[in-house]
N, C-alpha and C positions, 0 to 999 in steps of 0.2 A: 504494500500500500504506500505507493511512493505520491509526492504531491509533481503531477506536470504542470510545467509553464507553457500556454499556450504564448506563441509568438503573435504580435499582433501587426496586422502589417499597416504601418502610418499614409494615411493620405496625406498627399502630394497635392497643395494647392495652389490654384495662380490667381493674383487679384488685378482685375482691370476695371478701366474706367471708361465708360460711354463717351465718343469722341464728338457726340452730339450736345449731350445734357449734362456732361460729367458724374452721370451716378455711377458707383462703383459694384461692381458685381465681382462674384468668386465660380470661378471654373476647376475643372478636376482633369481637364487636359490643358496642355501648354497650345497658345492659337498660333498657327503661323502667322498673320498678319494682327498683331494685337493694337495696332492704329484704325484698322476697319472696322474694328466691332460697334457693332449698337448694342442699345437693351431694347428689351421689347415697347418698351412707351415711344423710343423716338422711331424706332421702325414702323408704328403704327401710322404717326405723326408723320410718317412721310410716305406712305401708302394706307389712305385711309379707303380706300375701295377695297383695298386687302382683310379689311378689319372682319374675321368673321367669328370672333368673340361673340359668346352667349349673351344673352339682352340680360342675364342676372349680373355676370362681371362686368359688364359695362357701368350697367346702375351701381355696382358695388364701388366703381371707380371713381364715378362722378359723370363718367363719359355720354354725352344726351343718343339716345338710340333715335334710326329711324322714325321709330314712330311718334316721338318726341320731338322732334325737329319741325314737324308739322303741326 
């Protein structure tokens, strides 16, 4: 009855900051181009026809849904 030490293996993180809004986000892979990233809010913000978020997180956000708009 021996006691094992399970190895624990450490994540590896990398922290970037949106080259649009400066908010900073944490990734678990290294980016090749770490000046291109967006976060998801300026990506929206710049394809808002793209936007195909549920009308709950929208509301959840603040963001006016279609059918709001009218």
């Amino acid at each position: 009855m021996g006691f094992r030490s399970k190895r624990r293996r450490e994540k590896v993180t990398y922290n970037y900051q949106c080259s649009l809004t400066g908010e900073e986000f944490v990734m678990t892979e290294k980016a090749e181009n770490p000046k291109d990233l967006l976060s998801v809010k300026a990506y929206y913000e710049m394809n808002p026809d793209m936007d195909d978020r549920p009308a709950v997180i929208k509301k959840k956000l603040g963001i006016p849904t279609p059918e709001e708009k009218q």
